[in-house]
Each structure stands twice: as structure tokens, then as C-alpha cells.
N, C-alpha and C positions, 0 to 999 in steps of 0.2 A: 360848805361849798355854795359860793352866791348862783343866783339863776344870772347867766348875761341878757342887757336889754337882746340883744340879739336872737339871744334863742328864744326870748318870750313873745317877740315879731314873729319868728317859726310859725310858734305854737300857736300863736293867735289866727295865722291864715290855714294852720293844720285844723283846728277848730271850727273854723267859720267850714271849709271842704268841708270837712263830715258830717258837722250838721247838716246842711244843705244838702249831703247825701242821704243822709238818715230822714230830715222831713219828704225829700222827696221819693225814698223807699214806702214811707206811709202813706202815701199819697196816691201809690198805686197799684201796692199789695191788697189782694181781696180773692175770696174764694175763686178757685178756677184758672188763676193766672197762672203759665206755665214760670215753675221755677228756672229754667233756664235763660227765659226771658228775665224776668226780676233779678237775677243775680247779673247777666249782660248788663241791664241799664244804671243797676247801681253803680258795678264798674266804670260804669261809661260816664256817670255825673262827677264821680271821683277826678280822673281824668280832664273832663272838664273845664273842672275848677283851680287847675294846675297844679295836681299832686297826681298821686301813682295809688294804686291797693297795694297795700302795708300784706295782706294776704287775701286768695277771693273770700269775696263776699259769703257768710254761712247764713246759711236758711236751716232752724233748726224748729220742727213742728212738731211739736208735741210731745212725746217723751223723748225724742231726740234733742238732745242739750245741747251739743256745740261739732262741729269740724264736719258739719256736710256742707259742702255746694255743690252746682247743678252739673253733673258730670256730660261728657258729648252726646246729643242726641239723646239725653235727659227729655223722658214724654210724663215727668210727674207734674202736677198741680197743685195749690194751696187748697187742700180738702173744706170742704163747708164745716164751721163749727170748731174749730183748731185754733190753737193758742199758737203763734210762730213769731219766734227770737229774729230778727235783724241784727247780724253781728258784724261790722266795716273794720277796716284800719285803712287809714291813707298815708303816705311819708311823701315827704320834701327833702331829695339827698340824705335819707335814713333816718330822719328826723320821725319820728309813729308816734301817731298817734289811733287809740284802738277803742272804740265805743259800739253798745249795742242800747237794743231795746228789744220793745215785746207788745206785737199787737194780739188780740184775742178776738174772734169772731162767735164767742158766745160767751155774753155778760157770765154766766156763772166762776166764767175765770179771769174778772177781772180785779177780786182780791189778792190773786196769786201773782199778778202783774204788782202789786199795789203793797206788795211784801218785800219784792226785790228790789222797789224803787223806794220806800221808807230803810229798808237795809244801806241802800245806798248814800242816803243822806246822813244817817248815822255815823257811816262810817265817814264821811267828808268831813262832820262836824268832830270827828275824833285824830283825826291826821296832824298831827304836828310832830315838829324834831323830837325824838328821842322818846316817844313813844312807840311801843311794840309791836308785831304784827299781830301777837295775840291777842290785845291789848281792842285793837280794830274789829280781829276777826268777833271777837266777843259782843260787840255792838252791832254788827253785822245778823249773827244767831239771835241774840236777843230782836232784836226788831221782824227776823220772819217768823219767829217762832210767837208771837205776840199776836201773830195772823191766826195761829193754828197749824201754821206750815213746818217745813225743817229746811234746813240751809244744806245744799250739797257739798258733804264735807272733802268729796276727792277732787273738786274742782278751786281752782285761786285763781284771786288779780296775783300783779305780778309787777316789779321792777320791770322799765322798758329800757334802754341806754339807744343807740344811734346801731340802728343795724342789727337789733338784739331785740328782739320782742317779748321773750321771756331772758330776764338777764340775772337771777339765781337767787332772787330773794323772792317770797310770796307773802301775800296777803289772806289770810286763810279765809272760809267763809266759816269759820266757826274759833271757840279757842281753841288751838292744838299746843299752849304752852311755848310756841315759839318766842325766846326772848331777844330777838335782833331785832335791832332801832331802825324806825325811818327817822334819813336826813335831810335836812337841809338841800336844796338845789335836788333831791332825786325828782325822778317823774314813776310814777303809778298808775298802771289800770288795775280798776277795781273792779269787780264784779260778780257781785251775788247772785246767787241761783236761788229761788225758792221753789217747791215741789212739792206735792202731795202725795207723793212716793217713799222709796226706803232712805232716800238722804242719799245715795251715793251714786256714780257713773258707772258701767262698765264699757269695753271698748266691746265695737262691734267687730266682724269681721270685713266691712267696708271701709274703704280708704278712700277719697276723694282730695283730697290734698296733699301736698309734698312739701321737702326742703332738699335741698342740696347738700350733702354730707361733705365736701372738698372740695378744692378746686379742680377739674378734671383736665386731664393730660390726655396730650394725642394719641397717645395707646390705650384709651379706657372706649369700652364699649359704643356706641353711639354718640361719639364724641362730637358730632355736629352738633347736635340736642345739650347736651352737656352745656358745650361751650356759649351754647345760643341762651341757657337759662341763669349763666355764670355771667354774663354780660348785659343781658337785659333785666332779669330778676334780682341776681344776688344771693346772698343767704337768706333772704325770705321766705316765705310761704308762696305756692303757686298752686294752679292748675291744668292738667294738660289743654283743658279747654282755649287756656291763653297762647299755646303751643299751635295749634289749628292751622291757622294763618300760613303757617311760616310752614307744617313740616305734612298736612294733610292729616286724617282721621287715624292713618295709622300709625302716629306718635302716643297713643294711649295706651298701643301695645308694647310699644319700645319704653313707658317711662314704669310700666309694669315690669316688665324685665331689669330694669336699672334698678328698681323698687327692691327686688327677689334678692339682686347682686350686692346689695348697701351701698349704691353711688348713692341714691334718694332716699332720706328718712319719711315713711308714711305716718300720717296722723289718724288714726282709726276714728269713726261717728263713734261717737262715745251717748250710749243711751241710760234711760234713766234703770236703774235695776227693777224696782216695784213698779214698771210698765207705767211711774206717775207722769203726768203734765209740768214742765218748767216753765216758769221763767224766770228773766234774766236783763238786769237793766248796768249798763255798766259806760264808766266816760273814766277818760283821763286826767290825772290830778298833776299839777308842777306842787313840791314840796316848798313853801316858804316859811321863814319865820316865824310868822303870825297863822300859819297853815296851811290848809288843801288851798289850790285853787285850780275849779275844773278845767278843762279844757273847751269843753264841748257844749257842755252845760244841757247834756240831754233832759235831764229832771223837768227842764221847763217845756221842754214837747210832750211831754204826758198830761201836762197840766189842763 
């Protein structure tokens, strides 16, 4: 499947947004900064630049791997001395693209940073047609484990398609023996996790994000809320915090409720099992011919 000029113009301005969200999350994350504030701004540079959040903004510090953002009236801060993940998506009419990074506020963990960003280039430089997921994820392990680290084996990049952020293929961060091919024209977010912990995630009993299970009908529960997240959102990823505006403080209790009922699927914080430190460096790849070719090309702000 060819990539169209078309959707490579997309991708090019889906690119150019995220980065310039991603350097500008650098730029003014630092101990002390309340995460509600930093997850708002990045949101709002997304925006900006004329795209939408693909899902909010995850702020994930320290053994917390992936799917926390700043929930309402969120009084937590970026602690002194913490390693914390930057994780975006932006889309242009469903078009995602999904990139992170990973600052560190104390040098001793900035090999752990510097695992998951050689992981990632390994893997870029192994991406072509008709090569394997396991094939990837294999170059992936080999490169954090060359650190001293271990690659989080329950967490994968992931096939993206138009409206689908995870769309049923994954990129493992390890071998797991998966023999299915990337093709030609797909798009992939990639992204390694490395750790100083047990290798694995488990889900917390926090939720802070959502999706919409259906489309909802005028006889489902809080069907104003529903319809308002069906029309504005989509099948994406949300959070009630982006709901505020529109329906008051006490739509946090109603998307809990919707939660309990299965209109809304929750994403649990998913933390590190062995209490270790992650990180986590990951951009978007268009599949061509001759190879990856990033999106974002976060690799080169860590530089």
C-alpha cells in the first residue's frame, strides 16, 4: 500500500504540532510545576498549532509508566529529583500522531532515559516491509538491556489507522515470537519503556482517562455528556477535565458513573511492578519502502 502525497502533508504538519508541543513541554516542566498546569498548556500548544489531543496529555513520574493525566482540582506537582515521561498525540480529522519523551531531574537517571532512546533507534533502523514485530521488538530488548536495564515486556508501540490509536497489531518491546509483518504505507508508534524494575506494568486502581464504548442514544444515562463527548471527542481518548467547561465540576461524577455502567472504557495508571523508575521515548513512524520514516523525529530533542 503506497503512502499518498497527501497523507504525508498530514503527517508532516502532525509532526511539526507535536514536536513543538513536546519542546515546549520541556521547556517548562521542572520541579514544583503543578501537573495540572503542564498537562493544560501542553494541551493548549497542541491546539494552537492546529490539531486537537489525539488523547490528554500523560504525565507519568517515576514508576508510573503511562495513562495518568492531571485529574480536576489535581494539587499534585513534579517532585524534585524524578524522572517524568511526556506522552502527546495530536490528530488532524483522525489523522494521530502519538510521541513521548522523558526528562530526568537527577543525572543518575539519565542512562535510563538514554536506553529507551538507543532502543528507539534501533528499532527505526529495523522497520521495513515484511519484517516482524518480533523481529523489532528483539532490537528494541537488545539495546536496553546493553544499558543494564530491562524493556517493559506488557507494554507495545502499536499500529495507528485514522480514528484508531491502537488498531490490533503491536510492536512488542521485547521478542515475544510474534510473526506478523509490517507493511508498506502502515504508520506505527513505537515505544520503549526501559526500567530498573521487574520488566512489567500492573494496572492501578486509578483511572484518569477514558473512551467511549458506542455511540450513545437518547435513552442512555447522561446522555447530554455522552453526546457532547460523541461529537466533540469521538472514539478517542479524553478526560473529564476537558468536559469542565461545558457541564461544571460535577461531570467527574457522572463520567464515574458511565464508567461503572460500560458507556465509558477506563484506562487504569498502569505502574511499574518492582516500584522501578521508567522511561520512555517514543515517535511515529510512516512505513515506506526503503523504511521507518519518523514523524516527529523526537530523537533529535534529546540531543
Amino acid at each position: 500500500m503506497h503512502v499518498s502525497t497527501d497523507l504525508i502533508k498530514i503527517y508532516e504538519k502532525l509532526g511539526s504540532i507535536a514536536r513543538d508541543a513536546l519542546n515546549y513541554a520541556l521547556s517548562i516542566v521542572e520541579p514544583g510545576v503543578p501537573i495540572l498546569e503542564l498537562c493544560g498548556k501542553i494541551e493548549d500548544r497542541i491546539r494552537q498549532g492546529g490539531a486537537k489531543p489525539a488523547f490528554p496529555a500523560n504525565i507519568g513520574i517515576n514508576n508510573v509508566a503511562a495513562h495518568y493525566t492531571a485529574t480536576v482540582g489535581d494539587s499534585s506537582v513534579i517532585p524534585k529529583g524524578s524522572i517524568v515521561k511526556i506522552d502527546i498525540g495530536a490528530h488532524i480529522d483522525g489523522y494521530i500522531v502519538d510521541t513521548a519523551i522523558t526528562v530526568s531531574f537527577n543525572p543518575m537517571y539519565n542512562q535510563l532515559i538514554k536506553a529507551a532512546a538507543k532502543a528507539l533507534e534501533a528499532a527505526q533502523l529495523s522497520m521495513k516491509p515484511g519484517v516482524t514485530m518480533s523481529m523489532v521488538g528483539a532490537q528494541i530488548e537488545r539495546a536496553i538491556r546493553s544499558f543494564g536495564f530491562k524493556p517493559i515486556e506488557n507494554l507495545s508501540g502499536h499500529l495507528i489507522r485514522r480514528y484508531e490509536l491502537h488498531a490490533g497489531k503491536s510492536i512488542p518491546n521485547y521478542d515475544n515470537g510474534d510473526r506478523q509483518r509490517i507493511l508498506e504505507g502502515e504508520v506505527y508508534a513505537v515505544e520503549p519503556f526501559s526500567t530498573n524494575g521487574a520488566g512489567y506494568v500492573d494496572d492501578s486502581p486509578q483511572v484518569t482517562i477514558y473512551r467511549l464504548m458506542k455511540n450513545p442514544k437518547p435513552k442512555d444515562p447522561h446522555y447530554d455528556v455522552l453526546a457532547y463527548v460523541a461529537s466533540e471527542i469521538g472514539p478517542l481518548p479524553f478526560t473529564p477535565r476537558w468536559l469542565v467547561p461545558r457541564f461544571g465540576d460535577a461531570v467527574v461524577s457522572v463520567v464515574d458513573k458511565l464508567y461503572n455502567k460500560g458507556y465509558v472504557y477506563g484506562y487504569p495508571v498502569l505502574v511499574e511492578h518492582g516500584k522501578g523508575l521508567v522511561a520512555q521515548v517514543e515517535d511515529t513512524f510512516i512505513i515506506t519502502r526503503d523504511g521507518a520514516i519518523p514523524v516527529v523525529n523526537v530523537l533529535s530533542l534529546l540531543k
